[in-house]
C-alpha positions as CSV (number, residue, x, y, z in Angstrom):
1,X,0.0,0.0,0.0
2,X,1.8,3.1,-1.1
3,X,0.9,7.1,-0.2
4,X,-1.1,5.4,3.1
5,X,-4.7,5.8,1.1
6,X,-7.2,5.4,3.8
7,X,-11.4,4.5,4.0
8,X,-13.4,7.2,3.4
9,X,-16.1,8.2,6.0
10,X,-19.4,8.7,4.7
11,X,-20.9,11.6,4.1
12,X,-24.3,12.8,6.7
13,X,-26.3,12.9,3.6
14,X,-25.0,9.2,2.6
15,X,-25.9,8.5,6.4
16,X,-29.4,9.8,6.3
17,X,-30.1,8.0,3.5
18,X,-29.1,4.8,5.0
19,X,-32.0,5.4,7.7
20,X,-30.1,5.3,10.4
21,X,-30.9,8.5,12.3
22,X,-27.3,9.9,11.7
23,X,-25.4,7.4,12.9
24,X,-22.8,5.2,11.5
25,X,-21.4,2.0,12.3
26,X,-17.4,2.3,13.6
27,X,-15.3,2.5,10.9
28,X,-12.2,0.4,11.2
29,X,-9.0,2.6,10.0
30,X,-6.0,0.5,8.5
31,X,-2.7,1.6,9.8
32,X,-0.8,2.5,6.8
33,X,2.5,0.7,6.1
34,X,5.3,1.8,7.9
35,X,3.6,4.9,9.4
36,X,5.1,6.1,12.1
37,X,4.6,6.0,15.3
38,X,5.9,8.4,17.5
39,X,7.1,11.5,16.1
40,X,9.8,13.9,18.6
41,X,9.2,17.2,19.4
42,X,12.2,18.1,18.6
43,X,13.3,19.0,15.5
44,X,17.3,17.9,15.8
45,X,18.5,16.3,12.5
46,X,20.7,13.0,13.1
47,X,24.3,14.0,13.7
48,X,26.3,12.8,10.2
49,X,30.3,12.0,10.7
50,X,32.2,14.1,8.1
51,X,32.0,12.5,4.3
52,X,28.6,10.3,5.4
53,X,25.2,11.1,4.8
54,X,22.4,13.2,5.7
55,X,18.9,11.7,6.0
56,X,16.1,14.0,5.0
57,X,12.6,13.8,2.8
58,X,13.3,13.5,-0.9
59,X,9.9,15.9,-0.7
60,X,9.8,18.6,1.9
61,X,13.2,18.4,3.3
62,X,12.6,17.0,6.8
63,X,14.8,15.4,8.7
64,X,14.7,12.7,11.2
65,X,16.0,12.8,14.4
66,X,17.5,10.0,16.0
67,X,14.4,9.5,18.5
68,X,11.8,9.2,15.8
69,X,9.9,6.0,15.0
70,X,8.4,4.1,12.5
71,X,5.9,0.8,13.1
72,X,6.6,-2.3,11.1
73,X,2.6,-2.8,9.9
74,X,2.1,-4.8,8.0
75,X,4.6,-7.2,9.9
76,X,5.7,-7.9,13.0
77,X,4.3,-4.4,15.0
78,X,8.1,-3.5,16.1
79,X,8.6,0.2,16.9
80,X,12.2,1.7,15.5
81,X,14.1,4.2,13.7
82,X,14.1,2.9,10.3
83,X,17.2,4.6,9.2
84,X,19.6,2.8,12.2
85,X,19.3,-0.2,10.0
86,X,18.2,1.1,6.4
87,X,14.9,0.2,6.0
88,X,15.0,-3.6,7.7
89,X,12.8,-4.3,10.8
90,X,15.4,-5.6,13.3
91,X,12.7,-8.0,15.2
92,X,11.7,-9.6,11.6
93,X,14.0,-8.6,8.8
94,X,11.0,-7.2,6.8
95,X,12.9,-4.9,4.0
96,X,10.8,-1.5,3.4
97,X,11.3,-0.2,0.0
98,X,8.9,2.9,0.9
99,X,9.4,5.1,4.0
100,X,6.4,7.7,5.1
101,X,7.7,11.3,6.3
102,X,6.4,12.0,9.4
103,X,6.3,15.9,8.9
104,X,4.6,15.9,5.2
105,X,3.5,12.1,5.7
106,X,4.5,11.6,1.6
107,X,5.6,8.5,0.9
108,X,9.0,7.9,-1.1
109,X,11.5,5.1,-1.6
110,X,13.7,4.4,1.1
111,X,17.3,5.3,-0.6
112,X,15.9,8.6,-1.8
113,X,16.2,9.9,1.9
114,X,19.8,9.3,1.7
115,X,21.9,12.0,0.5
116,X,26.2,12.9,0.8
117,X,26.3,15.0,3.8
118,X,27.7,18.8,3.1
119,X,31.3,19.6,3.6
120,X,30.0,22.5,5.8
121,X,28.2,20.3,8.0
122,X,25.0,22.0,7.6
């Protein structure tokens, strides 16, 4: 599942017409693939050593700090920070091709995020 599509909700006049006073049933949500989890506050990038790379949205330029995770769903339900082991779940080896931003919450592959690190260290 890519770009974390999710149900829609119908609408009241949809509701109405089903007779049911207003109400409608519960509607399950599916947790999109890899969406994260927990998101820090802070907005600290993960510190690169000199000649590596920086880790940051191929769309809006976010970056990750070392405290942010992502959920393996589908899989195994193991909370980490996808980009300590480059897109593998630790607890089941699941390989993500696609990574969800948790600032714009676009999807994009997995080695887009990684980009050479500036000389300047910025």
């Amino acid at each position: 599942m890519e770009g974390g599509i999710l149900p829609s909700v119908p609408s009241d006049r949809q509701t109405h017409a089903a007779g049911n006073g207003g109400y409608t049933d519960p509607v399950l949500v599916p947790v999109p693939l890899g969406l994260l989890f927990r998101r820090s506050p802070r907005t600290t990038p993960q510190r690169s050593d000199p000649g590596s790379v920086r880790i940051r949205c191929p769309r809006c330029g976010w970056q990750p700090a070392r405290s942010d995770r992502w959920m393996c769903s589908p899989g195994c339900g193991h909370l980490w920070n996808t980009f300590e082991t480059r897109g593998v779940c630790p607890a089941c080896g699941k390989r993500w091709i696609h990574t969800a931003c948790l600032a714009c919450t676009a999807w994009s592959l997995h080695e887009l995020w990684y980009e050479p690190a500036p000389e300047d260290g910025s």
